[in-house]
C-alpha positions as CSV (number, residue, x, y, z in Angstrom):
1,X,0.0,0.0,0.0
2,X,1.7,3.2,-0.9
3,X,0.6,6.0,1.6
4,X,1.2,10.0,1.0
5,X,-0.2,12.4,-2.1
6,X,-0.3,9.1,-4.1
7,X,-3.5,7.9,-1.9
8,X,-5.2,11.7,-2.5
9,X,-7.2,10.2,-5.1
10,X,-9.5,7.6,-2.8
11,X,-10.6,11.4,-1.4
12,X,-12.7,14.1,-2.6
13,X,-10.5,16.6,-1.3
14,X,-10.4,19.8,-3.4
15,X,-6.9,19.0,-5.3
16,X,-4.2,21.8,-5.1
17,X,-4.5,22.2,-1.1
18,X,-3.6,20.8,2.2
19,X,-5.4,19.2,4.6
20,X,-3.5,18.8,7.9
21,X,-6.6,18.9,10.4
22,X,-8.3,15.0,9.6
23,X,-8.7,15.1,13.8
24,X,-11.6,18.1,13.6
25,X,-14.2,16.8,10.9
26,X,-12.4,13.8,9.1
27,X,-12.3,13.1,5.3
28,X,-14.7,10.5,3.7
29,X,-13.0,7.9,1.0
30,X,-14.8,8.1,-2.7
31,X,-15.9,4.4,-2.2
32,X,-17.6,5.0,1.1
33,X,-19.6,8.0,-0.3
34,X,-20.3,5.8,-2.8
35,X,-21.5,3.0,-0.6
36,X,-23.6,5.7,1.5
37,X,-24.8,7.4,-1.9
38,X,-26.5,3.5,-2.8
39,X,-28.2,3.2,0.8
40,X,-29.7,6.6,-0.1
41,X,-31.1,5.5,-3.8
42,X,-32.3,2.5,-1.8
43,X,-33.9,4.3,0.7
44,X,-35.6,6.8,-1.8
45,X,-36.7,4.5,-4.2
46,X,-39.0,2.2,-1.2
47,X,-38.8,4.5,1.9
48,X,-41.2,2.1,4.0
49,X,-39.3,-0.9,3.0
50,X,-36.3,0.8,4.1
51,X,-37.2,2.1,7.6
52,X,-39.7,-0.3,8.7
53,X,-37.2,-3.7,7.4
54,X,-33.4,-2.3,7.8
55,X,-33.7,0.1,10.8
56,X,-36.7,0.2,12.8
57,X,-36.0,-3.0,16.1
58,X,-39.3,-4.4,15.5
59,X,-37.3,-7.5,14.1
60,X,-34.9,-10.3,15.3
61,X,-32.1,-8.9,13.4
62,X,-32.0,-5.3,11.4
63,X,-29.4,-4.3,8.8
64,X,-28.8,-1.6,11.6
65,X,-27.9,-3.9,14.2
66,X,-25.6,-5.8,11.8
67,X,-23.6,-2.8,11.3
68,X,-23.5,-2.7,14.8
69,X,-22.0,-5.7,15.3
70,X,-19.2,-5.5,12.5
71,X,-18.0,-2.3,14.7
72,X,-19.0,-4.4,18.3
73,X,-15.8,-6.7,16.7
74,X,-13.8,-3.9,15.4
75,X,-13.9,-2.6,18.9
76,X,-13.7,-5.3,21.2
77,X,-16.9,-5.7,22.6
78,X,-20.7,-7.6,22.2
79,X,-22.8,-6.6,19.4
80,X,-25.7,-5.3,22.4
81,X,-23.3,-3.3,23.9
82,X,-22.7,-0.8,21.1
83,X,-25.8,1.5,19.7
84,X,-25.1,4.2,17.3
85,X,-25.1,8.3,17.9
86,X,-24.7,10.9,15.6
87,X,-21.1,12.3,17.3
88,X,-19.4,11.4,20.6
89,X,-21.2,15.0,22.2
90,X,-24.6,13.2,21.5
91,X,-23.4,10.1,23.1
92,X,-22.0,11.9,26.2
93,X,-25.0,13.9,26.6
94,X,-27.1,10.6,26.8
95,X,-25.1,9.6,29.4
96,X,-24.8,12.7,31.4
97,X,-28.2,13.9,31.4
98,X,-29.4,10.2,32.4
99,X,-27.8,10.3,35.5
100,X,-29.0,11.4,38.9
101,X,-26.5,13.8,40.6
102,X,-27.5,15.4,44.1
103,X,-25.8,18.5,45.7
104,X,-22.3,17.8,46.9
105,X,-22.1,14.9,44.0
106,X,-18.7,15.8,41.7
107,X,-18.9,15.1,38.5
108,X,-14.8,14.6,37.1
109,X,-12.9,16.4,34.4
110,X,-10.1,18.1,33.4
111,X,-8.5,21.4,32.2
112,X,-8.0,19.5,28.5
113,X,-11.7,18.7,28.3
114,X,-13.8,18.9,24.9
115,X,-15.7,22.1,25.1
116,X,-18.9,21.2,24.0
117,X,-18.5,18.4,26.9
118,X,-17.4,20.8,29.4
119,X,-20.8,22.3,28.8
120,X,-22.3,19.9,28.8
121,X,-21.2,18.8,32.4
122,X,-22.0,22.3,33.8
123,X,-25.1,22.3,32.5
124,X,-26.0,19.0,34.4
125,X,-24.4,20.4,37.5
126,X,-26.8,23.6,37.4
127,X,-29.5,21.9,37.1
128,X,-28.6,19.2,39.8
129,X,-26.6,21.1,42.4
130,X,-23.5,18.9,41.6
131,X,-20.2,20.5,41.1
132,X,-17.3,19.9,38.5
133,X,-13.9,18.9,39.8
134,X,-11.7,20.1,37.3
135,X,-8.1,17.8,37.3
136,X,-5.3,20.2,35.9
137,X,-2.4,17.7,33.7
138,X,1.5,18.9,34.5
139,X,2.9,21.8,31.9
140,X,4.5,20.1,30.6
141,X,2.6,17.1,30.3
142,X,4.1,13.6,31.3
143,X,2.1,10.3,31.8
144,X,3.1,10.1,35.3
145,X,2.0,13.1,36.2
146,X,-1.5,13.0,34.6
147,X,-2.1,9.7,36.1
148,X,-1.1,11.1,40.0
149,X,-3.5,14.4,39.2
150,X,-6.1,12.1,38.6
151,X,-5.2,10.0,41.5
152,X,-5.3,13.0,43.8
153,X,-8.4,14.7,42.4
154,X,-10.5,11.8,43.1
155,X,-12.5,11.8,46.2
156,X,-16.0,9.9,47.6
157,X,-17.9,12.7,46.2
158,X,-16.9,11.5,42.8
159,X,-19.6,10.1,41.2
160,X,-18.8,10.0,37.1
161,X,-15.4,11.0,35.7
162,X,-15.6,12.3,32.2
163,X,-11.9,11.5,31.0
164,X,-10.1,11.7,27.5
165,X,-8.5,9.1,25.5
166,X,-7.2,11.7,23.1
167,X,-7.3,15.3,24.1
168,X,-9.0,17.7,21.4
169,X,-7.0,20.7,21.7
170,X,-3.5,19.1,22.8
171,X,-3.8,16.1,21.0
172,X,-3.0,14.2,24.1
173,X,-2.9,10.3,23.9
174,X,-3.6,9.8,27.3
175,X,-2.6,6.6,29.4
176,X,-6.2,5.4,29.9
177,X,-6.0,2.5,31.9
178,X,-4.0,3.4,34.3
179,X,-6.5,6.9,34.7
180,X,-9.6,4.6,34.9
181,X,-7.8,2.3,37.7
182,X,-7.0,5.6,39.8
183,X,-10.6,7.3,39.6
184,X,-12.1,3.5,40.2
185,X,-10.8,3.5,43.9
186,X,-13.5,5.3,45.1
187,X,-15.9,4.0,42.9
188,X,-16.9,6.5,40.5
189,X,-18.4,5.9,36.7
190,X,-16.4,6.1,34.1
191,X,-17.5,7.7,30.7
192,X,-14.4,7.9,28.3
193,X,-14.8,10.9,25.5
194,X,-12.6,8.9,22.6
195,X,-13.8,10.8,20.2
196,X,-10.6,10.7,18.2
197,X,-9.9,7.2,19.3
198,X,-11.6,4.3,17.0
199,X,-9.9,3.8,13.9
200,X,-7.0,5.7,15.0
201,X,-5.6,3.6,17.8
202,X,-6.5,0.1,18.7
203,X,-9.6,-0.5,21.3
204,X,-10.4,-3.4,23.5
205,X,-13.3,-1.7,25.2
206,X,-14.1,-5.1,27.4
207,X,-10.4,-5.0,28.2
208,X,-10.4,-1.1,29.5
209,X,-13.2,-1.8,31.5
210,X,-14.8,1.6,31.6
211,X,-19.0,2.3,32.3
212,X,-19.5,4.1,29.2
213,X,-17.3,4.6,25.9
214,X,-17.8,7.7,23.1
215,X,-16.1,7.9,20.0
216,X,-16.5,9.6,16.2
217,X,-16.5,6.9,13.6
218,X,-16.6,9.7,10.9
219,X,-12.7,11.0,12.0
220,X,-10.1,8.1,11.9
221,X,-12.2,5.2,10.7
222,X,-13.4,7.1,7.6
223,X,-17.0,6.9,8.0
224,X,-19.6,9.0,6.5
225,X,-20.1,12.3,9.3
226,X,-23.2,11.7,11.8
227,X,-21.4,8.3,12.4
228,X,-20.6,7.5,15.9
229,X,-21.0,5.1,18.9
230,X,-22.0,4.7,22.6
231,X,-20.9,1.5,24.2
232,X,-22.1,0.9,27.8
233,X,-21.5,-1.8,29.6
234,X,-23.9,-4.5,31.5
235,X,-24.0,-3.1,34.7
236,X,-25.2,0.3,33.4
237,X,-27.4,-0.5,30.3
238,X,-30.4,0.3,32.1
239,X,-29.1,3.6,33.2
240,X,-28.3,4.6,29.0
241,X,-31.3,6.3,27.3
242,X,-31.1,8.3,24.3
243,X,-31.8,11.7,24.0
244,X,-34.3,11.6,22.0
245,X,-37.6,10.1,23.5
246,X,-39.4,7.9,20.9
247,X,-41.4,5.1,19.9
248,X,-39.2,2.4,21.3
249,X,-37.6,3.6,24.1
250,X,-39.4,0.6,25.8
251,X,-37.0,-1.3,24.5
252,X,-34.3,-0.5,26.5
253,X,-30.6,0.1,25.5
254,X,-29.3,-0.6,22.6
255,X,-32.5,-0.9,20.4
256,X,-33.5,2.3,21.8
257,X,-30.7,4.2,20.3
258,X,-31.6,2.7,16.6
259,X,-34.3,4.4,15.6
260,X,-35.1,8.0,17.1
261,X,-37.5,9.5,14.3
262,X,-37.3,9.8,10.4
263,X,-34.0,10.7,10.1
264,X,-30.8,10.2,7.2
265,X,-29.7,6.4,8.5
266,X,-27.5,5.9,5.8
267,X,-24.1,7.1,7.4
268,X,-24.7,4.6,10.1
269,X,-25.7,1.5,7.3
270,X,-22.1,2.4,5.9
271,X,-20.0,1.6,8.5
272,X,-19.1,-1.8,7.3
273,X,-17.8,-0.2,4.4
274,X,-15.8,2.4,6.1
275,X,-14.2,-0.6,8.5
276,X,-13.4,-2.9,4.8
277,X,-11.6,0.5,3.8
278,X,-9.7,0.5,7.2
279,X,-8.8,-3.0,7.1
280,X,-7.5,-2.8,3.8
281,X,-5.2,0.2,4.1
282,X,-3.4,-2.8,6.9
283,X,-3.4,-1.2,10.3
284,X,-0.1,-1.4,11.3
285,X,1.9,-0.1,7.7
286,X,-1.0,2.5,8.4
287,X,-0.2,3.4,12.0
288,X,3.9,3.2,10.6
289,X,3.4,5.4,8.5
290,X,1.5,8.1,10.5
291,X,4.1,7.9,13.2
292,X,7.2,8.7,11.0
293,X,4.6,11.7,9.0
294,X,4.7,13.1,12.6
295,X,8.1,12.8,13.9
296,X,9.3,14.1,10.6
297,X,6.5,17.3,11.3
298,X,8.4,17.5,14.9
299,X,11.7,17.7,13.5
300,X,10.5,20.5,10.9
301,X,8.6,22.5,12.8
302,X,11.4,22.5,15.6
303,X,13.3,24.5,13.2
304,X,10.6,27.2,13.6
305,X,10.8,27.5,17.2
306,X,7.6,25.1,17.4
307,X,7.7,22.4,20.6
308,X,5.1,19.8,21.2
309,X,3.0,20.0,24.0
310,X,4.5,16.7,25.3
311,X,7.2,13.7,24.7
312,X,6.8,11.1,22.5
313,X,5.1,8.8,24.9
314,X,1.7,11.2,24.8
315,X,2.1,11.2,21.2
316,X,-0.3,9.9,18.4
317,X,-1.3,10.6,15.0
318,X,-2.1,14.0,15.9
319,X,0.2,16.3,18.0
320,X,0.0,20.0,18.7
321,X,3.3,22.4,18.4
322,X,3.8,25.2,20.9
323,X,4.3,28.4,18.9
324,X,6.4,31.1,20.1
325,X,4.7,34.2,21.6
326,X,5.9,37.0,23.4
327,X,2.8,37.3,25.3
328,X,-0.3,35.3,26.3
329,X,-2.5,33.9,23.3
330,X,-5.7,34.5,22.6
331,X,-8.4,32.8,20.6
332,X,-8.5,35.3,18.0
333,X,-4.3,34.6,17.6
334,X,-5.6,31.5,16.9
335,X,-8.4,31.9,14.6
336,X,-6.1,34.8,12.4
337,X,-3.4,32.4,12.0
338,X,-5.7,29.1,10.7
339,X,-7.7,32.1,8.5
340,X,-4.3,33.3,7.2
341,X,-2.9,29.5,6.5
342,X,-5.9,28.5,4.5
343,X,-6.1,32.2,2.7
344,X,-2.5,32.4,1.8
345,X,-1.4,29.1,1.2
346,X,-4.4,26.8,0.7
347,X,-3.2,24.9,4.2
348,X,-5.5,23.9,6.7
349,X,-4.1,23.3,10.2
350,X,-6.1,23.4,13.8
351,X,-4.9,26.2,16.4
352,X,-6.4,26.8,19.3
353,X,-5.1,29.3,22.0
354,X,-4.4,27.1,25.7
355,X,-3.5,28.5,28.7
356,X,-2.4,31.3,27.1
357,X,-0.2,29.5,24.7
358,X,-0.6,29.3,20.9
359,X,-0.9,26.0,19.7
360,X,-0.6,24.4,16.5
361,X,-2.7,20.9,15.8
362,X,-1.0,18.7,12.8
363,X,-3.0,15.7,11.6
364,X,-0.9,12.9,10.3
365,X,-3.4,10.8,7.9
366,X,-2.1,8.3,5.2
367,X,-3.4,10.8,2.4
368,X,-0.8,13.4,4.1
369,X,2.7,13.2,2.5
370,X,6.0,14.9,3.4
371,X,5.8,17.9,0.8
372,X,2.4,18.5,2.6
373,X,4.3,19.5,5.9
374,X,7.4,21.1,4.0
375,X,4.5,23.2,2.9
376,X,3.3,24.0,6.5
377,X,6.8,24.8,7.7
378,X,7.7,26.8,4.6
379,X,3.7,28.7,4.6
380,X,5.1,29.5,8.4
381,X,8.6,30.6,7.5
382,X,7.0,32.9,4.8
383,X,4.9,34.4,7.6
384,X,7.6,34.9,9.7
385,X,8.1,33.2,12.1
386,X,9.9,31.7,14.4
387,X,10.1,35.3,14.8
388,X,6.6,36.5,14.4
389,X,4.8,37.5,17.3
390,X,0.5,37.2,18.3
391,X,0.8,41.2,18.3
392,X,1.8,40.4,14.4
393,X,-0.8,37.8,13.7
């Protein structure tokens, strides 16, 4: 399999640019578009057929719940533990706003939390009288350190701890079983956001042994967007509702989660054709070749004054790059410099501004070649830096 520019054409990305930020929306391959595009003809041309003998439960077996279980296997679990979501916010959501928190309850997360999710947890915490117990990782990060922060963050009042496989804005590949044995002690839930985990780094959910499990199928497993999973485990199944109330929430989870109104089901249906895609790019020259894309992206962008946010051992297929400042960033440093990247060169990069730091998120995907970061470091040269500053920006 040869990986790089030469794999461009299996996308529909618009030729003549470059596309360094997979982790925020993903890109589809042609021949899953094309898969999804049939399911669509399909369910046009006999719409009853189509929701009433593929999706709705009111059978043994649906073509839903097959596509279920191909990614139950792909994950590591049981085919009833798994029920579809349209992103990993949806699925934390369900599992948030389905539990009963009292005053003095602590709900767990930490300072490299989603957004959307941190909202979503003070939300819940208004409305209940809970509180959010915010864990703060080393700067900078190491695994030992995260691991003891969670260790000493969690108390009896600790009843669900929201934690990260891989960050979102540091692109942190966290050491997750080691977290989920430290916040166990006292007996708190687990809910792990993985939204940038399936398809990206091996998962043996039975294995991790965590309450609830989130993740985007439509990012590193190349699935159609709206495609994502919820896996919950036995002894919390009856706890998992979807948020969506409708006709067979009787049902209990995971037929409940299958069909929640008339809705496009066709990204979900596809998933089978996303894995096949997956599996035949081989996993391991796959995950090969994404590490050496980043450690060459280190060595360049070290030459710009850019540091990652954390050694190699945090590292994964994504990694953000401290930029130099010469004072504290801001969002709008950050927005300027991914508006300026795409407008002048035709690159697009994620920055986000962290603790008053600027940082700089490169995805390494197999459709990513080497001239594509020569072109990042060289678009960053042009605009000055390693000596431009966010007053410049």
């Amino acid at each position: 399999m040869t990986f790089g520019r030469a794999m461009r054409p299996r996308f529909a990305l618009e030729a003549g640019a470059v596309f360094l930020n997979h982790g925020s929306f993903g890109a589809c391959p042609r021949e899953v578009i094309a898969e999804q595009e049939r399911l669509r003809a399909a369910m046009e041309a006999q719409p009853d057929a189509f929701f009433r003998e593929r999706i709705m439960p009111t059978r043994d077996r649906t073509e839903l719940r097959g596509a279920a279980g191909e990614l139950a296997g792909f994950v590591g679990t049981a085919p009833e533990r798994i029920a579809f979501v349209e992103n990993a916010t949806a699925g934390v959501q369900a599992v948030v706003r389905g539990l009963a928190f009292a005053p003095g309850d602590e709900i767990l997360l930490t300072d490299h939390t989603y957004n959307a999710v941190r909202l979503i947890v003070e939300e819940r915490c208004r409305e209940t009288g809970a509180r959010p117990r915010v864990v703060t990782f080393p700067w900078p990060a190491t695994a030992e350190g995260i691991v003891e922060a969670f260790a000493a963050a969690t108390t009896p009042r600790v009843r669900l701890a929201v934690l990260d496989h891989i960050t979102s804005p540091t692109a942190l590949g966290l050491p997750l079983a080691r977290i989920v044995e430290a916040v166990r002690r006292h007996g708190a839930r687990v809910l792990v956001d993985g939204a940038h985990a399936v398809g990206h780094v091996p998962l043996a959910l039975e294995a991790l042994g965590a309450d609830w499990y989130v993740s985007n199928a439509h990012k590193w497993l190349y699935a159609p967007r709206g495609t994502a999973f919820l896996y919950a485990a036995p002894a919390v199944a009856e706890l998992t509702r979807p948020p969506l109330t409708s006709h067979f929430i009787g049902l209990g989870f995971p037929q409940s989660f299958d069909y929640v109104a008339t809705r496009d089901y066709t990204a979900w249906l596809a998933i089978p054709a996303a894995i096949r895609f997956h599996a035949g790019l081989g996993a391991e020259a796959a995950a090969r070749y994404r590490e050496k894309l980043i450690a060459f992206a280190t060595e360049r962008l070290d030459t710009l004054g850019a540091r990652p946010v954390a050694g190699p051992d945090l590292a994964c297929a994504m990694r953000s790059f401290v930029l130099p400042q010469d004072r504290a960033a801001t969002q709008d440093d950050a927005d300027a410099l991914m508006k300026s990247l795409w407008a002048r060169h035709r690159i697009q990069a994620m920055a986000v501004a962290f603790g008053g730091r600027l940082l700089l998120r490169v995805s390494a995907q197999v459709y990513v070649g080497d001239e594509d970061v020569e072109a990042l470091a060289g678009a960053l040269a042009a605009d000055g830096w390693p000596a431009r500053t966010a007053e410049a920006a």
